[in-house]
C-alpha positions in Angstrom: -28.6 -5.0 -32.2 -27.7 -2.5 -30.4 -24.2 -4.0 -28.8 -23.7 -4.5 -33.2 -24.2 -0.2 -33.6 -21.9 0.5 -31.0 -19.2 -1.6 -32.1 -20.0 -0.3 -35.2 -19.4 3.2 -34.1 -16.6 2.6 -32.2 -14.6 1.2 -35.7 -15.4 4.2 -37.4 -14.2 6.7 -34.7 -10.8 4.2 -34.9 -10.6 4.2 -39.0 -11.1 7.8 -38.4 -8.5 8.5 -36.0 -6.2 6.0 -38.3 -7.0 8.5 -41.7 -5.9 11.7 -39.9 -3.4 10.2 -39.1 -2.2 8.8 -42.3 -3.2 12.5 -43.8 -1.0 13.7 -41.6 2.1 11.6 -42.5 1.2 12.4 -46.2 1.7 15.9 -45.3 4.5 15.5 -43.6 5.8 13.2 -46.7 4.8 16.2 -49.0 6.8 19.1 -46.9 10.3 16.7 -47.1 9.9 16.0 -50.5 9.7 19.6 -50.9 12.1 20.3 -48.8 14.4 18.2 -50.8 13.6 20.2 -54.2 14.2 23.2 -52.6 17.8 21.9 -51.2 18.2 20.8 -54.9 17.7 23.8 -56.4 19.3 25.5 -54.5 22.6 23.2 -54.7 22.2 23.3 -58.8 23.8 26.4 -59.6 26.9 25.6 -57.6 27.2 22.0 -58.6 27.1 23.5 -62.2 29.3 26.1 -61.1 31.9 23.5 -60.0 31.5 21.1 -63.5 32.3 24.1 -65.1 35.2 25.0 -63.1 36.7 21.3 -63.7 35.5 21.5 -67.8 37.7 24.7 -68.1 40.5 22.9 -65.8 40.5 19.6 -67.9 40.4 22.2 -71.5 42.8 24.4 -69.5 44.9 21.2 -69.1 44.5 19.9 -72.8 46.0 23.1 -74.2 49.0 23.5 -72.4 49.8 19.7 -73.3 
């Protein structure tokens, strides 16, 4: 019985080890992803910036022709 509690105790100090660590790959998970919005939003404005330079390039285009 007792051999049984020990075993039992050493699985939940493994599953608990196994958690944090899954909580911390969550974590990590969470910063790239924000991270990645961050890059976006900071790439938006000059990837509208350049479709609106090639907009006024292709209009610029269609009035001279």
């Amino acid at each position: 019985m007792l051999l049984l509690l020990l075993l039992l105790l050493q699985l939940l100090l493994l599953l608990q080890k196994l958690l944090i660590l899954l909580l911390l790959l969550l974590l990590l998970l969470l910063l790239l992803l924000l991270l990645l919005l961050l890059l976006l939003l900071l790439l938006l404005p000059l990837l509208l910036l350049l479709l609106l330079l090639l907009l006024l390039l292709l209009l610029d285009a269609a009035i001279f022709t």
